[in-house]
N, C-alpha and C positions, 0 to 999 in steps of 0.2 A: 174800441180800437183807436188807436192815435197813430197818423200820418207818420212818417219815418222822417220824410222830409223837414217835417215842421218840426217834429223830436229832435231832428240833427240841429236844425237851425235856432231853439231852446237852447238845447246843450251849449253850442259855440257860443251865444251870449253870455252863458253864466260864465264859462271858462274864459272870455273878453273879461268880463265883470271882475275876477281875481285878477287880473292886470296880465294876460295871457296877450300876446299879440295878435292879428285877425290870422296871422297863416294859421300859427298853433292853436289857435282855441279851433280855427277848421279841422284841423289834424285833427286835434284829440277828440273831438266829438265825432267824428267820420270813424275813427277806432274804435270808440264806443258803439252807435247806434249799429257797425258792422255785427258785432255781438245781439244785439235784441234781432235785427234780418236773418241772423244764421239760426236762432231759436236757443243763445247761449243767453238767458234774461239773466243771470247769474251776473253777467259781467257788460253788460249795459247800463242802459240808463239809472236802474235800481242804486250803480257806485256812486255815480253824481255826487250825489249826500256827501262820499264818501272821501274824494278828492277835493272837496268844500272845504270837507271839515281837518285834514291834512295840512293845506292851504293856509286854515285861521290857527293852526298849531304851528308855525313855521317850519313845515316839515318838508312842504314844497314849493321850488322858488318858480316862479311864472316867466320869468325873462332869463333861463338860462342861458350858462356859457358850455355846449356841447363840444369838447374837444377833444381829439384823440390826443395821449398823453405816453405812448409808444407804441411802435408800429415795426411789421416786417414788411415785404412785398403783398405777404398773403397771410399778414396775422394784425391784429389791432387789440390796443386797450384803449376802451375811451371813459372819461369820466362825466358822465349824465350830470354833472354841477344839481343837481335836488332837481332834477326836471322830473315832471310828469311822467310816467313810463308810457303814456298815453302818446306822447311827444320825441322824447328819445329814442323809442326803440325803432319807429318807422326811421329815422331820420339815421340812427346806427348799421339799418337795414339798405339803405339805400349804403352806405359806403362798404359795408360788405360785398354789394354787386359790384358796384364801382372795382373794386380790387380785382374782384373774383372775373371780370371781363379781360385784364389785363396777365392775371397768374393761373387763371383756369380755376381756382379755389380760393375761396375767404374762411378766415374763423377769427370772429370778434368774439371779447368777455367785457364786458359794461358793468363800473360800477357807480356808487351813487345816485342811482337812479329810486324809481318808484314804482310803482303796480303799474303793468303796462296793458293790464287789459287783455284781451282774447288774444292767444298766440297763436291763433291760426290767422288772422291778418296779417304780421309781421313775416309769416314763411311763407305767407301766399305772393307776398311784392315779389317775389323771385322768377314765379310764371308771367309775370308780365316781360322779361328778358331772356323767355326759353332757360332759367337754370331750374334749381333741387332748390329749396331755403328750409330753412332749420331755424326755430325759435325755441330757446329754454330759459326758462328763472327759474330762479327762487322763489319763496313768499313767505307771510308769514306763520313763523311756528307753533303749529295747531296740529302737529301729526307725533304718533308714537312711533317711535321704530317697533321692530317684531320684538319683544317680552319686556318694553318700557311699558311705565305707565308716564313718564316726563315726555313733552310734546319739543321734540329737538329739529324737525322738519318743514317746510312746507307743504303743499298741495303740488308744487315743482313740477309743471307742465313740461310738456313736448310736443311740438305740433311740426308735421314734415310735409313740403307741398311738392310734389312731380307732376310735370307736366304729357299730358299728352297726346295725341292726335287729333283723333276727330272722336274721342270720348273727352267729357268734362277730365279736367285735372285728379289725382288721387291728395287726399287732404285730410292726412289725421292728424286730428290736435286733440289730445286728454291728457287730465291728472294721472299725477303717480299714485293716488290716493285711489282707495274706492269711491269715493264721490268729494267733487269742490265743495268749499266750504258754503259757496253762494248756493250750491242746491240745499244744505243746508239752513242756508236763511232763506227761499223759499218755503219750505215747508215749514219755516217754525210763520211766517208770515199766513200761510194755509192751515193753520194749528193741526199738524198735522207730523204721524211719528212718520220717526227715517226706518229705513228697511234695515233688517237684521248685517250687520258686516260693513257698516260705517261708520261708526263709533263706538268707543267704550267713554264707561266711565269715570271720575276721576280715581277709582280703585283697579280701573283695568281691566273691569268687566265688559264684556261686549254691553250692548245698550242700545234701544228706539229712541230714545228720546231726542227729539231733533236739536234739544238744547243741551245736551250733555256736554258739548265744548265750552258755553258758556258757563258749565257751571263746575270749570276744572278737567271737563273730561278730554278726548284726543279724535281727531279723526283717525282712520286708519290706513297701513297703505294698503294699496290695488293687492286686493285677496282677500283682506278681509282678517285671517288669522294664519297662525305657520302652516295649519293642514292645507290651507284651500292656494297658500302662496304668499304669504304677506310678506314673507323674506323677499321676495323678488321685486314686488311693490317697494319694498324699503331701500334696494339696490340702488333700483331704478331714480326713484327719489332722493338718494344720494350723488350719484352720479351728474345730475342735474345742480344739486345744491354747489357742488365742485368745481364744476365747469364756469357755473355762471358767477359765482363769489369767491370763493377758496383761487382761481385763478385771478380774476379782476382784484383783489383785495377792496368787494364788497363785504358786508357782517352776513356769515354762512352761521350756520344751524338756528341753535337758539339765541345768537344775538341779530339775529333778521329781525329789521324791523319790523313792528307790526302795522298791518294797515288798518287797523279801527284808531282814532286819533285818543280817544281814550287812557288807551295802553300806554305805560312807559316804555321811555327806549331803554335798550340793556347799557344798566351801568357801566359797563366796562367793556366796550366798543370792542372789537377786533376788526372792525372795513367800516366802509364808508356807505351809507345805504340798502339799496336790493342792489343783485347784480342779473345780468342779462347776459345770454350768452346765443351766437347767430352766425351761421354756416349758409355759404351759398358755393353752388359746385357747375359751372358751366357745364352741361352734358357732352358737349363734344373737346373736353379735354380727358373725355372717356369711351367716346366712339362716335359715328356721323350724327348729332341731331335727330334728323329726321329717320334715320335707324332705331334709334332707341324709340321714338314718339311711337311709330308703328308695331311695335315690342310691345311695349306697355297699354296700345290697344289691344292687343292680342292677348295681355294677361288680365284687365281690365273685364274684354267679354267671357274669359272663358270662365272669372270667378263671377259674374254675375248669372251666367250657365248653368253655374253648379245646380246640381239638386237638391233641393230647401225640403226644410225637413217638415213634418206636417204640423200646420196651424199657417206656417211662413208663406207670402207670396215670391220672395225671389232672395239672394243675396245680395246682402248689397256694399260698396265700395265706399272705404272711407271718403269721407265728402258729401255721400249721398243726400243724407237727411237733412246736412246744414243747406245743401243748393234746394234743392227744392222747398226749403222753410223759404228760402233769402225769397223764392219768385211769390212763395205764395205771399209773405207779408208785403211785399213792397205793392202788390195791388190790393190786400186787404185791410190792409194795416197793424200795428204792434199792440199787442193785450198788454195792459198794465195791471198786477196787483194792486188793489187800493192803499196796501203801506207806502208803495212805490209812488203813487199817486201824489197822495200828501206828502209824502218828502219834495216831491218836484214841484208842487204846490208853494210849499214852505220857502225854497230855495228863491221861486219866481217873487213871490214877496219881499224878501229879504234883498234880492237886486233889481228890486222894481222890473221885471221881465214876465212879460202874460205865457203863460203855460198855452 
């Protein structure tokens, strides 16, 4: 088990080390190690590597120029200048509240940006101000649509945070895929196969094999196949790629770039990076506040009420499993995989910084 604390305080040295400055190398590692507390190891410290290795690609610039690039009262484009998404997107998030205190509603679309990391951080800054927050991106294309076998999508989250009384907040953040691609690289890290209905392979067969996107193949979206839904998964997935790039003129479908530094960028550009796209809704430019908060207790108990079906201890509330991960590891500390390990290992060497 390793410290959070001292994992946060690793991270921000490396991200200082790329020539980050101390606020942002705090940011983005605070947005990071948020992900290993919530139980999302997917999109912690495991990326580190992964923002490194970006970084030594000239892919991301450490000392951005974040500026909004047009604006309404209650709408923004802003251009991430190759920042971190780790970094842009809280800092995108904060002037979406900013608006949204003034116009009752914000909708920012960001482009040029990068992998911002767990999107349930960015929609959660909004309960800090009593509003709604909304986080979506893109990412990169590693998804089929429903009867592809060509990967033209992201994993294209959505994570919504409401606040409310004297129950914890409601907070769901998931892929439009049947599984992110970092559960994924967990399991190929566990040698270990994926469950039937997250990927095919490069012929378009469904497939276990946890490396079948490595080797040409696609994730799928949420369903799995057309019988079970995957049309709607693909919708869904669209919808997001739209929002966050097709409007910001970031590079949507298959010209997103990829985040293994690896990979080329797509020859023939169409936007400018990932794009990010972030809603924030003041609650009482839709009824009293404290109206609503006591609503949403009330809807809150009456689904954790419900009758759980046998094997189940109780129902439970988006949010659930990430808050009580965050309380248990913050006193017990963060499990690392040993790949995970020696990459953090490797990185601490390479900037002279002790793990």
């Amino acid at each position: 088990m390793y410290d959070s604390q001292k994992l946060e305080e690793f991270s921000k040295n490396i991200f200082k080390a790329i020539g980050c400055s101390e606020d942002d190398a705090a940011l983005a590692a605070q947005v990071l190690i948020s992900a290993d507390l919530r139980g999302v190891d997917s999109h912690g410290v495991a990326r580190l590597v992964g923002y490194v290795r970006l970084w030594e690609k000239d892919r991301v610039n450490p000392k951005p120029n974040i500026k909004v690039v047009h604006e309404t009262p209650s709408t923004a484009v802003v251009d991430a200048d190759k920042a971190l998404g780790l970094v842009a997107a809280p800092k995108v998030m904060d002037i979406a509240l900013e608006k949204a205190e003034k116009a009752g509603t914000c909708w920012i679309s960001v482009r040029n940006s990068n992998h911002f990391g767990i999107a349930g951080y960015h929609a959660m800054k909004a309960l800090e101000k009593d509003m709604i927050g909304i986080a979506l991106t893109n990412a990169s294309p590693l998804v089929a649509p429903t009867f592809s076998k060509e990967r033209l999508l992201g994993t294209n989250p959505i994570a919504v945070a409401i606040p409310a009384g004297s129950q914890p907040p409601f907070v769901a953040d998931l892929a439009t895929t049947t599984a992110a691609n970092g559960k994924l690289e967990i399991l190929q890290r566990k040698n270990e196969n994926a469950p039937q209905g997250w990927v095919q392979d490069k012929e378009g067969i469904g497939s276990t094999n946890a490396s079948a996107v490595k080797e040409g193949g696609a994730l799928l979206p949420l369903g799995g196949d057309r019988i079970r839904g995957s049309h709607k998964g693909y919708c869904l997935g669209a919808v997001v790629d739209i929002f966050s790039a097709v409007l910001s003129g970031a590079g949507y479908g298959p010209w997103a770039p990829p985040f293994v530094s690896f990979l080329p960028l797509a020859p023939d550009p169409v936007g400018e990076g990932l794009g990010h796209f972030f809603g924030a809704m003041r609650i009482d430019a839709f009824r009293p506040a404290n109206e609503f908060k006591s609503h949403m207790d009330n809807w809150i108990t009456r689904f954790r009420n419900a009758t759980p079906t046998a094997g189940a201890e109780q129902v439970l509330i988006p949010g659930d499993p990430e808050r009580e991960m965050e309380v248990k590891r913050k006193k017990e500390g963060i499990p690392l995989l040993p790949p995970v390990v020696k990459d953090l290992k490797m990185l601490g060497e390479k900037f002279k910084i002790e793990l």
